[in-house]
C-alpha positions in Angstrom: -38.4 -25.8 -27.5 -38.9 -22.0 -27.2 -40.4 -19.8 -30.1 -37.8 -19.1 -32.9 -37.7 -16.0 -32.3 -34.0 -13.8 -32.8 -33.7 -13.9 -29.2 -34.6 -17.7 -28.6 -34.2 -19.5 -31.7 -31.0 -22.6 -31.1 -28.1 -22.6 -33.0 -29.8 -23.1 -36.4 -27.4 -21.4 -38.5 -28.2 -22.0 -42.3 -30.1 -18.6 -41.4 -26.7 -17.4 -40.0 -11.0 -9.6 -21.2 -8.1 -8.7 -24.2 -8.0 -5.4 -25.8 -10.7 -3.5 -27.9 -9.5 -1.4 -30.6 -9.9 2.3 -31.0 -11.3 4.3 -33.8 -12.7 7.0 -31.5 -13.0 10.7 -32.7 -10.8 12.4 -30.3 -7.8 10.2 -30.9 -7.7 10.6 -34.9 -4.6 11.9 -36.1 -5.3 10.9 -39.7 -7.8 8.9 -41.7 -7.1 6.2 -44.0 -9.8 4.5 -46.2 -11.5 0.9 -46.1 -11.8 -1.5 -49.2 -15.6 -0.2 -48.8 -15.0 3.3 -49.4 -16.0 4.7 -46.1 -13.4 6.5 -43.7 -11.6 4.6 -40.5 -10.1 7.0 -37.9 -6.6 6.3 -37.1 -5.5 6.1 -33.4 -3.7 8.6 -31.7 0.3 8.2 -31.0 1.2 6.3 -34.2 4.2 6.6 -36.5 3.9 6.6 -40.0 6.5 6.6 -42.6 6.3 9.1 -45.4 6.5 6.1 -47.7 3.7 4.2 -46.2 1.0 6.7 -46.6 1.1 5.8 -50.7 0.6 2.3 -49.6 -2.7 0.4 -50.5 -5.2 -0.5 -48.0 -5.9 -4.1 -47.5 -2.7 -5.3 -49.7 -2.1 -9.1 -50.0 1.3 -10.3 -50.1 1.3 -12.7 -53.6 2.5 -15.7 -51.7 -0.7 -15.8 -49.5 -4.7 -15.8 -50.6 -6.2 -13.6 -48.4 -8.5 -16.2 -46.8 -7.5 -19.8 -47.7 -10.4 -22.3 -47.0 -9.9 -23.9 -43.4 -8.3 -26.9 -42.8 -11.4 -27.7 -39.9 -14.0 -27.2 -42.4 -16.1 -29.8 -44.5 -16.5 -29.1 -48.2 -19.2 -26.8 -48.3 -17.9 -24.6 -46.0 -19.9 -25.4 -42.5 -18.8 -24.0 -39.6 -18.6 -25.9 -36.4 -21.5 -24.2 -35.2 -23.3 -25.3 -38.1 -21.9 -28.7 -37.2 -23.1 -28.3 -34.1 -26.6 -27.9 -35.4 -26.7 -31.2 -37.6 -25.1 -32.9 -34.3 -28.7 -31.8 -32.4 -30.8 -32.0 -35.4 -30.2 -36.0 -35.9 -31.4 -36.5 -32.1 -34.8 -38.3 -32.2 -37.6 -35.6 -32.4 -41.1 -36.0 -30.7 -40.1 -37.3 -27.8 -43.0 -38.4 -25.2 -41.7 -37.2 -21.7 -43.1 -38.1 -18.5 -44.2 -36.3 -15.6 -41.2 -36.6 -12.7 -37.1 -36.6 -12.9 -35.8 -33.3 -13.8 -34.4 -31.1 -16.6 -30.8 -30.1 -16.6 -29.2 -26.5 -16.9 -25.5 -26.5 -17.7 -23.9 -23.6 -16.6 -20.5 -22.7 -18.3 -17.8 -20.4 -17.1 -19.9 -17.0 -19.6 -23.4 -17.6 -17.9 -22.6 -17.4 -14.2 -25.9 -15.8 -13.1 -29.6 -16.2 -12.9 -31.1 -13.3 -14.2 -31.8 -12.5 -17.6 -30.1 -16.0 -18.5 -31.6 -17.6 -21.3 -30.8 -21.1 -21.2 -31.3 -20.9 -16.9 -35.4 -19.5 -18.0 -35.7 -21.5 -20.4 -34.8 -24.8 -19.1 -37.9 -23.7 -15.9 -40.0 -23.1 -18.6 -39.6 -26.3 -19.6 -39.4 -27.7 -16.1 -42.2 -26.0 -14.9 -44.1 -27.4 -18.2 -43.3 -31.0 -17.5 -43.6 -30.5 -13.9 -39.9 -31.8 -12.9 -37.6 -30.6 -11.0 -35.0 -28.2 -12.5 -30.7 -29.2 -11.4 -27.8 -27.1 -12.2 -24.9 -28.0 -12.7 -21.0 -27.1 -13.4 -17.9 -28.6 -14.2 -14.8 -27.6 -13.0 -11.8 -29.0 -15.4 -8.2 -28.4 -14.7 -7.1 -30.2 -17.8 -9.4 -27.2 -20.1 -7.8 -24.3 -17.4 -4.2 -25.2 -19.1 -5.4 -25.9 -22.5 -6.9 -22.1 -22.7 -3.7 -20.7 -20.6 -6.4 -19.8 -17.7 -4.8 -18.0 -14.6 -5.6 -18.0 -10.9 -7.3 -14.8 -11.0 -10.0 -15.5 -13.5 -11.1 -19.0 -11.8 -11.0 -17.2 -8.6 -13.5 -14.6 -10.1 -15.7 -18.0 -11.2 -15.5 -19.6 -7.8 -16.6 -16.5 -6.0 -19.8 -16.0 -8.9 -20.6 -19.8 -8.6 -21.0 -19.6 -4.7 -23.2 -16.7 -4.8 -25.6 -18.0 -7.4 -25.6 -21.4 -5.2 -26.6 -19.5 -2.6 -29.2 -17.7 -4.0 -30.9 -20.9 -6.2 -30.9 -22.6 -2.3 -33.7 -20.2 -1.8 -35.5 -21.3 -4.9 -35.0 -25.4 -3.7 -32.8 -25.7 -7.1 -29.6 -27.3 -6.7 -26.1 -26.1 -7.8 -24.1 -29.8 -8.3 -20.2 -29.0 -8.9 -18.3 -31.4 -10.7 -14.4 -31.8 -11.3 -12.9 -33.8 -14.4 -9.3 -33.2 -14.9 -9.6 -34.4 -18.6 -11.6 -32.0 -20.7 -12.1 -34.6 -23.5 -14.6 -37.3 -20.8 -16.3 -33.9 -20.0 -19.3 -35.1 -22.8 -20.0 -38.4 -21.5 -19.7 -37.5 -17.6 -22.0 -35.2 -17.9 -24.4 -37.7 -20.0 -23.8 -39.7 -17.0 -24.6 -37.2 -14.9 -28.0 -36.5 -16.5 -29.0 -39.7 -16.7 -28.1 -40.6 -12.9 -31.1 -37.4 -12.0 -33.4 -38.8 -14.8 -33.0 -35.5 -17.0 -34.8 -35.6 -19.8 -33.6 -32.4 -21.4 -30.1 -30.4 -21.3 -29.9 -26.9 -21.8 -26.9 -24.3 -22.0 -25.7 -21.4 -23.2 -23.1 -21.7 -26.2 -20.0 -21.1 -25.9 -17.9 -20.0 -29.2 -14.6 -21.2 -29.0 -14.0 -24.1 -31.3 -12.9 -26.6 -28.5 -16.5 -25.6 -26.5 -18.2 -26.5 -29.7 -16.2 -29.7 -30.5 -17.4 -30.8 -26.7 -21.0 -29.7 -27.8 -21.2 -31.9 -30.5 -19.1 -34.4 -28.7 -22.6 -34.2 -26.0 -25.1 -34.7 -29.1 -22.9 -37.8 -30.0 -22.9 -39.4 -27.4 -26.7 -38.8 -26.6 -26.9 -40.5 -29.9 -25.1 -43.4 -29.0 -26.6 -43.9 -25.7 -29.4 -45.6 -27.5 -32.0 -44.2 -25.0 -34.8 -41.9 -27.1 -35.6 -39.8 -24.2 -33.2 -36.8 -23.9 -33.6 -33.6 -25.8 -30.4 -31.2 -26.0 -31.0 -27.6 -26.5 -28.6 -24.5 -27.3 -28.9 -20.9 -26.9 -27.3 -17.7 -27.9 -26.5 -16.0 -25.0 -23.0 -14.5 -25.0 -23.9 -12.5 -27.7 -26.6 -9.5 -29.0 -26.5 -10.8 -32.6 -25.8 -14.1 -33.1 -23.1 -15.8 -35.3 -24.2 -16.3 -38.4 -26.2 -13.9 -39.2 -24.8 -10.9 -39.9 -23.2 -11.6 -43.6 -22.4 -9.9 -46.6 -24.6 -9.8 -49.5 -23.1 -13.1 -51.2 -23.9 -14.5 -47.9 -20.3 -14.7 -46.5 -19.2 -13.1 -43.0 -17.0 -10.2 -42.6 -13.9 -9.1 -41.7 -14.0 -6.2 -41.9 -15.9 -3.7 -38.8 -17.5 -0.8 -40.5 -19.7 -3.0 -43.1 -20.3 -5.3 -40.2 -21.5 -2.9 -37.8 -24.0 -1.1 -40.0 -25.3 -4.5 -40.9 -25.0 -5.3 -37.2 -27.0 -2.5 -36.4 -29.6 -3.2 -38.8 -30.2 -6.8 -37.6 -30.6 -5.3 -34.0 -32.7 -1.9 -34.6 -35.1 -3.7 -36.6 -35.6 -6.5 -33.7 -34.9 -4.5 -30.9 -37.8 -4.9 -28.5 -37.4 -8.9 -28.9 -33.1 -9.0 -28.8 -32.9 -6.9 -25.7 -35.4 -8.6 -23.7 -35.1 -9.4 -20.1 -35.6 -13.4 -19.7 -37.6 -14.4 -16.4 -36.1 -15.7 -13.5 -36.3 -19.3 -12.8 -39.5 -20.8 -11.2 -38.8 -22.5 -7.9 -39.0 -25.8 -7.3 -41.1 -27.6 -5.2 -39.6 -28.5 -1.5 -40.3 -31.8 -2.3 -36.9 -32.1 -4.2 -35.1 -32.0 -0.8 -36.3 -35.4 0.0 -35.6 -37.0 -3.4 -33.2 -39.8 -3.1 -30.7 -38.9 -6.1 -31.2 -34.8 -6.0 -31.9 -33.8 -2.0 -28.1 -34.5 -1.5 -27.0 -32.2 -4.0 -27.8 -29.5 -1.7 -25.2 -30.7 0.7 -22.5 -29.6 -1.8 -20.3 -26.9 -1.5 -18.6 -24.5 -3.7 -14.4 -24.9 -3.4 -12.6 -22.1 -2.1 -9.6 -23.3 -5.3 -8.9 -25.2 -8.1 -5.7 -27.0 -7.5 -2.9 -25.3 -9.2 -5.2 -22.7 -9.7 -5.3 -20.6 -6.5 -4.4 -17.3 -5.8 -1.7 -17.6 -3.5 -0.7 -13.9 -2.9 -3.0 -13.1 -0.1 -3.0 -9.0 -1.2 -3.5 -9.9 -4.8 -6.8 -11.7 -3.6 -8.1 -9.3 -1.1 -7.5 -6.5 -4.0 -9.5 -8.8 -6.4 -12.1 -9.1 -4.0 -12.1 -5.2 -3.2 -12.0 -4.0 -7.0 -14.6 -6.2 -8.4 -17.4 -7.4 -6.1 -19.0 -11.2 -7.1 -22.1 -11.0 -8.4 -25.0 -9.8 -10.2 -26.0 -6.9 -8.1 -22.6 -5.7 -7.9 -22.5 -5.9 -11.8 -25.7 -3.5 -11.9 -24.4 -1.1 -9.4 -21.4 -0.9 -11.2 -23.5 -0.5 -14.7 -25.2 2.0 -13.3 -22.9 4.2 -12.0 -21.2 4.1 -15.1 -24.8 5.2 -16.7 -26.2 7.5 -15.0 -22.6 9.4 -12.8 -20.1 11.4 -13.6 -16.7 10.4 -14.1 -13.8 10.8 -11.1 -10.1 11.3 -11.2 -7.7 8.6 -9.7 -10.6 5.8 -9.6 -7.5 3.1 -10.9 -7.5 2.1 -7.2 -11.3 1.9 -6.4 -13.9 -0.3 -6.8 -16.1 0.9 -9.7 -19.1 -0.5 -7.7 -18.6 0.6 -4.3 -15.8 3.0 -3.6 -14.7 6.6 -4.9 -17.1 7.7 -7.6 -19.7 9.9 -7.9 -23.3 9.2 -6.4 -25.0 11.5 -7.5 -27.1 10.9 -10.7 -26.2 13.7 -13.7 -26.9 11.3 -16.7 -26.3 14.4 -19.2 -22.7 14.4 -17.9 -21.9 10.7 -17.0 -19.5 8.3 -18.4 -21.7 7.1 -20.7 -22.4 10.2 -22.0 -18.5 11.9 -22.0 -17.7 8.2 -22.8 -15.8 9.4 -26.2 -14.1 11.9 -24.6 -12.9 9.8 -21.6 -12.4 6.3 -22.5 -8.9 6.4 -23.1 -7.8 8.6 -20.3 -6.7 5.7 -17.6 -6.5 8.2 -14.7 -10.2 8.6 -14.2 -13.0 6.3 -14.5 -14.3 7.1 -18.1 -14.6 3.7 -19.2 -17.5 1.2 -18.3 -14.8 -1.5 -16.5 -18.0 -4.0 -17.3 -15.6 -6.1 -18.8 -15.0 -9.0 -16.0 -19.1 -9.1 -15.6 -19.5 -9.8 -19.4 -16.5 -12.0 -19.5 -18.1 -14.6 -17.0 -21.8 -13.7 -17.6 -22.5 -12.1 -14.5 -24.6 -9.7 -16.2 -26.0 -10.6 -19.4 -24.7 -7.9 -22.8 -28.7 -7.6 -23.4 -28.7 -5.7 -19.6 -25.8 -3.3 -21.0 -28.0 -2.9 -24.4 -31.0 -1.6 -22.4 -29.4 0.9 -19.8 -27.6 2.0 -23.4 -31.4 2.5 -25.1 -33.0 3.9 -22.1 -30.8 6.8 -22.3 -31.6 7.2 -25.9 -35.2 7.3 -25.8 -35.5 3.4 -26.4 -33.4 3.7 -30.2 -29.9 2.0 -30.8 -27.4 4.9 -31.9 -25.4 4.4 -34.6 -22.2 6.6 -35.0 -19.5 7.4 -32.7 -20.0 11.3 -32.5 -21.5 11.1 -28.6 -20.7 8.7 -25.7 -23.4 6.6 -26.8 -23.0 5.5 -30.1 -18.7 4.9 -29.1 -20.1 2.6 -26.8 -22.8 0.7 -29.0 -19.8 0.2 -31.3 -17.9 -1.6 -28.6 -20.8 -3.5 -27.6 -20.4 -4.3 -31.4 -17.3 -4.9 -31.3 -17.9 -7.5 -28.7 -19.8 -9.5 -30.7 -18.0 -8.9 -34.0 -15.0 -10.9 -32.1 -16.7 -13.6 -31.5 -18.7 -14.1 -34.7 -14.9 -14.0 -36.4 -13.7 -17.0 -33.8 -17.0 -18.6 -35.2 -16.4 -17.9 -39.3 -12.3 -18.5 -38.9 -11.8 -21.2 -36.2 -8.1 -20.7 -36.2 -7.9 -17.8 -34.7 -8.9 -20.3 -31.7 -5.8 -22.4 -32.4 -2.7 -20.2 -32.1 -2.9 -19.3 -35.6 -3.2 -15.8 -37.3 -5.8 -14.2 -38.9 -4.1 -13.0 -41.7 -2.3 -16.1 -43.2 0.3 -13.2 -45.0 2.3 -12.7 -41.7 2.3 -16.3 -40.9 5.9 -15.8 -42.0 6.5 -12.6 -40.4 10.6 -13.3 -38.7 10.1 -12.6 -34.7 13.6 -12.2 -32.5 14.8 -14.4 -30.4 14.9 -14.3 -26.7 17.1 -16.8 -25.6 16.9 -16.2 -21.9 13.6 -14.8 -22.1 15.1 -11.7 -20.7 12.7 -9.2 -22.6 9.5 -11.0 -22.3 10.6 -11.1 -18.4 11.6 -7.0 -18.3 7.7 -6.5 -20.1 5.9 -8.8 -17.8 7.3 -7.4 -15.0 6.6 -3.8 -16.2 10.4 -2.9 -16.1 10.8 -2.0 -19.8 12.2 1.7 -19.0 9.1 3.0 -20.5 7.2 4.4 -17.9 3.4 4.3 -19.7 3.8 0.5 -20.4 5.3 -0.1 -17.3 2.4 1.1 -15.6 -0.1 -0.8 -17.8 1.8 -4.1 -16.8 2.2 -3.3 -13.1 -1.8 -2.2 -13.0 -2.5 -6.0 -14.5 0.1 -7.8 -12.0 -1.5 -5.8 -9.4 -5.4 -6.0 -10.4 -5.6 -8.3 -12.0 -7.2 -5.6 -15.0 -5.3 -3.2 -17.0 -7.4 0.0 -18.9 -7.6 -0.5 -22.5 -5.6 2.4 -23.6 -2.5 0.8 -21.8 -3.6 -3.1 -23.2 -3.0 -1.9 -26.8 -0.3 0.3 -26.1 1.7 -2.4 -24.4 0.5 -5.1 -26.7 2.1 -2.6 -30.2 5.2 -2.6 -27.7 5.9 -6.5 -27.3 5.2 -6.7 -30.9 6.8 -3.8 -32.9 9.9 -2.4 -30.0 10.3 -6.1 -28.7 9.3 -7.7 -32.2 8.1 -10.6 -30.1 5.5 -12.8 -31.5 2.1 -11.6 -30.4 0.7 -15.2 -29.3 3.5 -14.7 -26.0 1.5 -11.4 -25.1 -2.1 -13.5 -25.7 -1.0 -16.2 -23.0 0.4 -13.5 -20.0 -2.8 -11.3 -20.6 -4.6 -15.3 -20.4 -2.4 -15.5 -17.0 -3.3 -12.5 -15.1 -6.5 -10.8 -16.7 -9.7 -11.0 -14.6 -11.9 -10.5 -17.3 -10.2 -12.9 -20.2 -12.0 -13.9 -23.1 -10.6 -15.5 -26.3 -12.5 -13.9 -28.6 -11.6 -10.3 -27.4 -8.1 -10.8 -26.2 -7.5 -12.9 -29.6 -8.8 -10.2 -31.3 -7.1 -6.9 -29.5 -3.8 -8.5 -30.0 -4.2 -9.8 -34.1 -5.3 -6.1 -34.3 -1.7 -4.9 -32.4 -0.2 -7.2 -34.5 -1.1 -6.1 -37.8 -2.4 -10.1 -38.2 -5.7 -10.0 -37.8 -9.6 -8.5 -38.8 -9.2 -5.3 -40.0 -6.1 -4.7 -38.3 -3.3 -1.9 -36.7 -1.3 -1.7 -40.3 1.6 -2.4 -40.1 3.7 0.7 -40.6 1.2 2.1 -37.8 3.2 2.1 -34.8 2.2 2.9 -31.3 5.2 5.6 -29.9 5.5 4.3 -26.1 6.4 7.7 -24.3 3.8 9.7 -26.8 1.3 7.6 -25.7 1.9 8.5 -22.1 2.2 12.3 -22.6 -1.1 12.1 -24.8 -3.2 10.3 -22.4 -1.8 10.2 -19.1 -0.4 13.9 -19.6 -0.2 14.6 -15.8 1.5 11.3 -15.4 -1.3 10.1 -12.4 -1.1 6.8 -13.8 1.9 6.2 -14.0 3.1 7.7 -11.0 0.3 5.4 -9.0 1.4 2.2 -10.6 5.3 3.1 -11.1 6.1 4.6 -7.6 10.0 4.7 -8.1 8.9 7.9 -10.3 6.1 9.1 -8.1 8.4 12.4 -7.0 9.6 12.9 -10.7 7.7 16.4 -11.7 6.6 17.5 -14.8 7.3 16.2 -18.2 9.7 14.2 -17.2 7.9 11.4 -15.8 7.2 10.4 -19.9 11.0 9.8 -20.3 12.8 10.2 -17.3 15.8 8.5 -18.5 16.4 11.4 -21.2 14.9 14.5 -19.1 16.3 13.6 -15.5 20.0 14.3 -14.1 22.2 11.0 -14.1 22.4 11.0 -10.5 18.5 11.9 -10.6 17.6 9.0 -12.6 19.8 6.8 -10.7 18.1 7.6 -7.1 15.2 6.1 -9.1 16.1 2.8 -8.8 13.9 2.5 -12.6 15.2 0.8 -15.4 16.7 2.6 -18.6 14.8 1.5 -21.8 15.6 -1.7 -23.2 15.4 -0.4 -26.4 15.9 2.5 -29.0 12.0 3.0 -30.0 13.4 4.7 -33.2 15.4 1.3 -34.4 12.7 -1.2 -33.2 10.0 0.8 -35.5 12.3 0.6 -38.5 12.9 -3.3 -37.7 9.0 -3.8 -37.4 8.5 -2.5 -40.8 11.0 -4.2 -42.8 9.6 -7.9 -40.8 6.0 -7.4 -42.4 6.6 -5.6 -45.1 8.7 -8.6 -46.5 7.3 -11.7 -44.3 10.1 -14.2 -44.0 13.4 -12.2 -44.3 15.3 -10.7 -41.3 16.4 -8.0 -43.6 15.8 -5.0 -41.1 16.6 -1.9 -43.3 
């Protein structure tokens, strides 16, 4: 077992992509103030009642605690991660292994690469130690794509990862096995089988947080347990993560949910440790060629990486070649991209190139790159101010600890801290990263359709019968041009910039008033880059039902948003072109600023709603959960 160190140490934790949320300087319209005391910047483009800016921050409505206890959680509290560590910790200990079979590396859908992959060099350390012969291995499971509402484009994005890293191991005589299970459930016990078939005698992975992930995890220590045989060892790592779940806590121990206190402790935990938690783990060690003549492992280099998943393929032949142009498979495409966005300047109209290959700048000027103008830029979708890391992270092409170190090598080797340059805005979304997913850890039922806040769990949504509106915002024909370019840049990339994610997310929710777990699943269906953690997370926060949310008399004006941050109207005119010869001003509204006869020759739809009502409707629904009284 490796040192327990903060960047080795298992999932011991008694020590304890959706939409990131803005509280950037240049988009503060007004302050309010945290439980805490400190100062939270507002976001731009919101709507606030006279009445509402008396309200208290933080209020509880009296028929709901704040935080119930859990229904999935034991008596004292234990998280299923904590679970998961009793699971491994009542596997038989001082085991006696052999020289010969091999150790097994599990590779999920977050780990898809080979450098700087803990589990991957840690499992060849231990390989190499024992002198066996290191197997890889993934499972491919239909039955947990449609549990987590996965869409074509994100297994597509696995499938194209997985057969460059099986290429690549082939030159280091490791195998890549691919296995398909239709049931997610048998996943445990297959791959037991699986291990015991190439005489493993040790599993290793990277943790996944999700509380279905860890429910198979223990379901794997089980059933090692049960086997009877005392000669496996299972071993999990942090490696989604900077800081890992559990240990980022308040001073009576508990976690947060709130940001601000969590990022200055988060930011603690990592400067104080920073050499260790942003190291760069060593590549595997290759194996000897002998393993191509072994009787149960030479074969598994005969086996090939599908080109689908059934009933998981992308079947619109431009919508794959544009997924394949935008966003390169692979590790070195993930550091070209990583550092371009370090080291060059930002360009105008990048929304239709690649931000690897095609379009931006070349040339190195690190005092005025993206990273460095990142505050200013990030929310401006017509150039390329934003990182657009966010399908490499999602799948693990490139590990978060590769972002932290191109981050502190531009800041002479220290972590910033606040957002008043480029660099500390993006630490704190780095932060923000992990703050998502310590939260899916702490309150599991954010994983299971549930809100955060159990106060709104009574919040009245409208109908829609015939599905009409959730069709017309899908589609990106809601008459609003600035969230009807966000939806058509998702349909059509398969991404969408954030600014549009939580502008279109605080439309479905406050002018549809459509419950924000339909918005979770499309983004689910189409988004390259999804993650539970941070797509849960972006839309609780639209919501008003999550951590630290969007309040909810805060509420996102769909044409402002367009005028404050697409002013020219680049975006939309690119993703909307039934407006692309409207001039001017107009393009925010063109149904009130255009000619009848102009608008008409459009061919775009009129709004499907009067902003102005739906805002009033929104308040009256969570101000008084469980009554339809709209006034």
């Amino acid at each position: 077992m490796a040192p327990s160190s903060p960047a080795t140490k298992q999932t011991k934790l008694t020590t304890k992509g959706g939409i990131s949320r803005d509280k950037s300087s240049n988009s503060v319209a007004a302050s309010s103030t945290t439980t805490n005391g400190t100062k939270r910047p507002r976001p731009d483009g919101t709507d606030v009642p006279p009445e509402a800016k008396k309200s208290k921050a933080n209020s509880t409505h009296k028929a709901f605690p704040a935080n119930p206890p859990e229904p999935n959680e034991v008596d004292d509290n234990t998280t299923v991660l904590e679970r998961l560590d009793e699971a491994r910790e009542k596997l038989p200990k001082g085991i006696k292994h052999t020289q010969g079979g091999s150790v097994l590396y599990w590779m999920r859908m977050k780990d898809i690469r080979i450098k700087d992959n803990k589990a991957l060099s840690l499992a060849s350390e231990t390989a190499k130690k024992f002198k066996k012969n290191l197997v890889i291995l993934h499972v491919l499971s239909p039955g947990d794509y449609k549990a987590h509402d996965r869409g074509p484009a994100r297994i597509d994005w696995v499938l194209r990862n997985l057969k460059l890293v099986q290429e690549e191991l082939d030159t280091y005589n490791i195998p890549l096995a691919i296995r398909t299970f239709e049931k997610r459930k048998t996943i445990p016990k297959e791959v037991l089988k699986l291990a015991r078939e190439w005489k493993a005698s040790h599993i290793f992975a990277n943790l996944e947080y999700e509380i279905d992930e860890l429910r198979r995890d223990i379901a794997l220590c089980e059933a090692v347990a049960e086997d009877g045989n005392a000669d496996m060892e299972l071993s999990f790592f942090h490696d989604y993560v900077l800081v890992e779940p559990g240990t980022v806590l308040t001073g009576a121990g508990k976690p947060y949910s709130v940001f601000s206190p969590f990022h200055k402790n988060w930011h603690n935990i990592l400067a104080g440790h920073l050499e260790d938690m942003s190291r760069d783990y060593p590549l595997p060690s290759a194996n000897g060629d002998s393993i191509r003549s072994d009787s149960a492992l030479g074969k598994l280099f005969e086996e090939q990486i599908p080109e689908s998943v059934d009933g998981y393929e992308v079947k619109d032949e431009e919508f794959k070649q544009t997924l394949r142009d935008l966003f390169p498979a692979g590790t070195d495409a993930a550091e070209e991209a990583l550092r371009r966005f370090t080291l060059t300047k930002s360009q105008p109209g990048q929304f239709q190139h690649s931000p690897t290959v095609d379009g931006g700048a070349s040339e190195e000027d690190p005092k005025s790159s993206r990273l460095a103008m990142y505050t200013q830029d990030r929310s401006l979708p017509n150039i390329d101010g934003g990182s657009r890391m966010s399908p490499y992270l999602a799948a693990g092409i490139i590990s978060p600890r590769a972002l932290l170190r191109a981050l502190i090598g531009q800041c002479k080797g220290k972590l910033p801290m606040t957002r008043d340059t480029g660099y500390g805005s993006f630490a704190q979304e780095l932060c923000f990263r992990d703050f998502y997913q310590h939260v899916m850890v702490a309150w599991p039922r954010v994983s299971m359709g549930r809100n955060f806040l159990l106060k709104y769990e009574d919040v009245q949504w409208d109908d829609d019968p015939n599905g009409e509106k959730i069709k017309a915002w899908e589609e990106g024909k809601t008459g609003f041009p600035f969230i009807d370019a966000g939806m058509r840049q998702m349909r059509k990339q398969g991404w969408m910039h954030n600014r549009a994610r939580m502008a279109v997310a605080s439309f479905l929710v406050k002018d549809l008033m459509l419950n924000w777990k339909e918005g979770e699943r499309i983004f689910s269906k189409y988004l390259i880059d999804g993650d539970l953690g941070s797509n849960n997370g972006g839309w609780q926060w639209s919501a008003s039902t999550g951590t630290d949310p969007q309040p909810y008399f805060r509420i996102f004006n769909p044409t402002n948003q367009g005028e404050k941050f697409d002013p020219d109207g680049d975006y939309i005119r690119y993703f909307v072109p039934e407006l692309k010869n409207v001039k001017g001003k107009a393009i925010h509204d063109p149904h009130k600023h255009l000619k009848i006869s102009e608008f008409k020759a459009t061919g775009y739809p009129k709004p499907i709603v009067d902003h102005a009502q739906a805002r009033k409707k929104a308040i009256a629904r969570f101000k008084n959960p469980g009554t339809t009284d709209d006034e």
